[in-house]
C-alpha positions in Angstrom: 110.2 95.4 57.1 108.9 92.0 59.1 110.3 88.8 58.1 108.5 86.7 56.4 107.9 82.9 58.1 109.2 80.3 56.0 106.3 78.8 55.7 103.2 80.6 54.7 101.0 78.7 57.3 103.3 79.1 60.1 102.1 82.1 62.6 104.0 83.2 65.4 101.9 83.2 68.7 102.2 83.9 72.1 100.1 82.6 74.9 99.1 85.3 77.2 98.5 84.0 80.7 95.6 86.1 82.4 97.4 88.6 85.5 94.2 88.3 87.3 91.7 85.9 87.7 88.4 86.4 89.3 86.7 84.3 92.0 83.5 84.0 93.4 80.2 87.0 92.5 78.9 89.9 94.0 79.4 90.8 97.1 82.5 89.5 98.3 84.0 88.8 94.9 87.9 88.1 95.2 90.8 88.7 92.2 93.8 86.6 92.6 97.3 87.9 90.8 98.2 85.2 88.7 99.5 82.0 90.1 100.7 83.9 93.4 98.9 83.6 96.7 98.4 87.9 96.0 94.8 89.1 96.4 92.5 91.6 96.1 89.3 91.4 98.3 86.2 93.0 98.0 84.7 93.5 101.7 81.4 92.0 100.6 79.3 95.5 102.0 77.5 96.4 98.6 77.6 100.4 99.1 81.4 100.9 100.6 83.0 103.4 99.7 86.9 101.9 100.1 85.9 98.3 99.5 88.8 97.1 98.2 91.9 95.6 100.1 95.1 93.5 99.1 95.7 90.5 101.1 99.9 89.0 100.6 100.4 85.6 101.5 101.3 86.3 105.0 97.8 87.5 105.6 98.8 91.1 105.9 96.3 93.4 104.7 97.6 95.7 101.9 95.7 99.6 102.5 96.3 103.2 101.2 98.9 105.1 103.3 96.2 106.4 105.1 95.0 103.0 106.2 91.6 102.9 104.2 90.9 100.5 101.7 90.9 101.4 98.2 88.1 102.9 96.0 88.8 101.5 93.0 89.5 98.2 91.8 92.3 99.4 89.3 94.0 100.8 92.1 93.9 97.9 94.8 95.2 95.5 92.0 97.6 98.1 91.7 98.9 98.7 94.9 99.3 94.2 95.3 101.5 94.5 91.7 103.7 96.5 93.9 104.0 95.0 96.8 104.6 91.8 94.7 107.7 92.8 92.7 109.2 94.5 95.7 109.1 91.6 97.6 109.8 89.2 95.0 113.1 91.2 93.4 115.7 88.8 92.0 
């Protein structure tokens, strides 16, 4: 069973702090991964059909193993979630 708060109008809350924030509209939008210098990149070319890419703060381009970009955006942001926590282990 929950506990109760003492108080019946104190709520617990959390404050969620957004993963990815979007910058800039079609074509060419960019998604940046939190607060990090991470990004996804859309190549600007409305009918792509890998128009996705990572971008890490060194400026190297993050790709499929195959060296293509990505198809969908799920999967790009993905692919930079990745690549950050490898690189960023504690």
């Amino acid at each position: 069973m929950p506990r109760r708060p003492s108080h019946p109008f104190v709520r617990m809350t959390t404050v969620r702090v957004p993963r990815w924030i979007r910058y800039g509209t079609r074509p060419g939008v960019r998604y940046r991964y939190g607060q990090t210098d991470y990004w996804v990149v859309h190549c600007g070319h409305p009918t792509a059909l890998w128009p996705y890419y990572g971008q890490a703060p060194d400026g190297q381009m993050i790709l499929t193993p195959t060296g293509r970009g990505f198809q969908y955006l799920k999967d790009a942001k993905a692919a930079v979630e990745a690549v950050y926590r490898k690189e960023n282990r504690s």
